[in-house]
C-alpha positions in Angstrom: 0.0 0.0 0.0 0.7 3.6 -0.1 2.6 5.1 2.3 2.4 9.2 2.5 5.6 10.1 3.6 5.3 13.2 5.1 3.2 11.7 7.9 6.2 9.5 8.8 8.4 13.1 10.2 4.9 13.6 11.9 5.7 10.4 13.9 9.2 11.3 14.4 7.9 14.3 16.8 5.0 12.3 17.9 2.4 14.5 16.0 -1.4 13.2 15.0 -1.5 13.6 11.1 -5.3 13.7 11.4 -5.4 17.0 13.5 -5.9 20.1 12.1 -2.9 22.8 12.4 -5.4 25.4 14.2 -6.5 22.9 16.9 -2.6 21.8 17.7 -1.4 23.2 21.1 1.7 25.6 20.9 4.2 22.7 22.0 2.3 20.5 18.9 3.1 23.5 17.1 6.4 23.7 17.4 7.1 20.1 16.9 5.0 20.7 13.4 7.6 23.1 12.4 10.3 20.3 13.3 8.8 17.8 11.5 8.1 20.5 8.1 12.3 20.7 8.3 13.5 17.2 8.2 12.3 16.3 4.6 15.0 18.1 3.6 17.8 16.5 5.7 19.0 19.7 7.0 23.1 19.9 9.0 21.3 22.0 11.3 18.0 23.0 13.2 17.7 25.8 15.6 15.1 25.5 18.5 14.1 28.4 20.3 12.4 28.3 23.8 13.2 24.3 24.4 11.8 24.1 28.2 8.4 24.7 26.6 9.4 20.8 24.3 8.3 18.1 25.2 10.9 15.1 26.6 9.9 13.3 23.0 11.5 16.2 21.5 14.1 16.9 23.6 14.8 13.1 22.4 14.7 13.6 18.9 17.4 16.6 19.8 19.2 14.6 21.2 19.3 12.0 18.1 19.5 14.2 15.4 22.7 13.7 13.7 23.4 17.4 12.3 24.1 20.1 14.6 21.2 22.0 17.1 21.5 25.5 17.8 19.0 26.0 20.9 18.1 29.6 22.2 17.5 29.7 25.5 18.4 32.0 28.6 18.8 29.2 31.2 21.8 26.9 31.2 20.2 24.5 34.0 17.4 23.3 31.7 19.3 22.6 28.8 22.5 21.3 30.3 21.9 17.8 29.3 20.8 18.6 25.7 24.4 21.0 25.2 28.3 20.2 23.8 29.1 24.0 23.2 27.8 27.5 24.3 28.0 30.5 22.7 26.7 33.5 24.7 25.5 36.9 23.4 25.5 40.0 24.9 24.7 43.6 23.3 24.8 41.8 19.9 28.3 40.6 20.4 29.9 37.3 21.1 31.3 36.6 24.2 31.7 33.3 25.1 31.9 30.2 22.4 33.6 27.1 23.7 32.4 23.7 25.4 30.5 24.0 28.1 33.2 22.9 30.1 34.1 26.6 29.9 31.3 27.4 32.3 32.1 25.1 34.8 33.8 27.1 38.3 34.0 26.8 41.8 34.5 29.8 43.9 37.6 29.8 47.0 36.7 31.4 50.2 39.2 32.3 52.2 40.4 35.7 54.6 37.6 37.8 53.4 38.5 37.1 49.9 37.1 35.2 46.9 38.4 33.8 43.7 36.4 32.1 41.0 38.6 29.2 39.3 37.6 26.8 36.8 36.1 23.3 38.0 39.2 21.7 36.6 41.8 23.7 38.2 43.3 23.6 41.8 46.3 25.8 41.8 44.5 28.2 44.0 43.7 25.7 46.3 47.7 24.2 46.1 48.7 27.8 46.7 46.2 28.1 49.8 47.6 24.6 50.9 51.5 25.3 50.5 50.4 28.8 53.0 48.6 27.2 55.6 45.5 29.4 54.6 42.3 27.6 55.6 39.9 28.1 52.7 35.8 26.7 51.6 35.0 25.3 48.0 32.0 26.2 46.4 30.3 25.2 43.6 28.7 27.6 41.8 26.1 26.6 38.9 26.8 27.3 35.2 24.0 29.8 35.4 26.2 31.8 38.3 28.9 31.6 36.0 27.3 33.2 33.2 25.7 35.7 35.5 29.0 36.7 37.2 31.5 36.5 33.8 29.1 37.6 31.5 25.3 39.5 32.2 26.9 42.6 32.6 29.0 42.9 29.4 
């Protein structure tokens, strides 16, 4: 029998062929304008607002094999979904690396504080070799942005 294509990228984003497109819900919506792309086997999709995708979506992100460029203003709900960040601010670029570049932990120590990167201790080996008690925190990628690169 005849198979109608198209109705196979509705699947894809778990969308109802039979529906019409003025009684979808905005997150049906938005999963319609997915599913209109991938006919044409695009390297990349851009997503804007994912927290308001559903977790099917957010799985077909995270198969697709081209690359995903997701707009969004919270690093905490995306995390997961994420290899690189680029960060904009005042129309300018100001961050674009892995988002291993976001990742800090802030050194407490004499009234003093020092943000370092997750992955480095020399602060800490300095404190050490002084005898200079010192607290760790962890600070969220989100703090990071906030403190590095709102205000830019």
């Amino acid at each position: 029998g005849y198979v109608n294509k198209e109705y196979h990228y509705l699947d894809l984003v778990g969308l109802d062929g039979s529906k019409k497109v003025k009684d979808l819900s905005l997150d049906e919506k938005k999963r319609l304008s997915l599913a209109l792309s991938l006919p044409f086997s695009p390297n990349y999709i851009i997503v804007d607002d994912v927290s308001q995708i559903s977790s099917f979506t957010r799985d077909l992100i995270r198969r697709f094999k081209g690359g995903v460029i997701i707009a969004h203003h919270n690093l905490k709900d995306i995390w997961d979904l994420i290899d690189r960040v680029a960060i904009m601010s005042k129309g300018r670029l100001v961050f674009d690396g892995p988002k291993s570049g976001l990742l800090y932990k802030v050194i407490r120590f004499e009234n003093s504080e020092i943000w370092e990167r997750e992955n480095d201790n020399s602060v800490e080996i300095d404190l050490d070799k002084r005898g200079i008690k010192y607290e760790v925190i962890r600070v969220t990628p989100d703090e990071a942005f906030l403190y590095f690169y709102a205000g830019i």
